[in-house]
Phi, psi and omega in degrees: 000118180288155178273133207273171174266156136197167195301143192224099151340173129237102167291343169282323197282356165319101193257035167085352165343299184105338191288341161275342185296309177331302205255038167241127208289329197267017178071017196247038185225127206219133155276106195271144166230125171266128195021056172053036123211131171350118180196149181303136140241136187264118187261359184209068223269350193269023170231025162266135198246003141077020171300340201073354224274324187295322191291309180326317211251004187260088202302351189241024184044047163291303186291127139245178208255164184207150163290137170229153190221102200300000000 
């Protein structure tokens, strides 16, 4: 069975923005704020459909696509 993807934060480079939470179609992203600062979560990575739509949409390049295994 090949292995599926999903998106992989860097939360320091993270600047908490929201524009990947906006454009990811499967809802599976959330923003958490930690020691006061803001930063992107993947709350369900085994429903990521691997679109790119989160990478895209992220202007300081945090998001990469990463392998996963449920």
């Amino acid at each position: 069975m090949p292995e599926s993807a999903a998106p992989a934060i860097n939360i320091k480079r993270c600047s908490g923005c929201g524009r990947c939470v906006a454009a990811c179609p499967e809802r599976i992203i959330t923003l958490e704020t930690e020691n006061h600062h803001k930063h992107a979560v993947i709350t369900e990575p085994q429903r990521c459909t691997d679109c790119g739509a989160c990478i895209a949409a992220c202007p300081i390049e945090a998001i990469s696509s990463e392998p996963f295994s449920p």
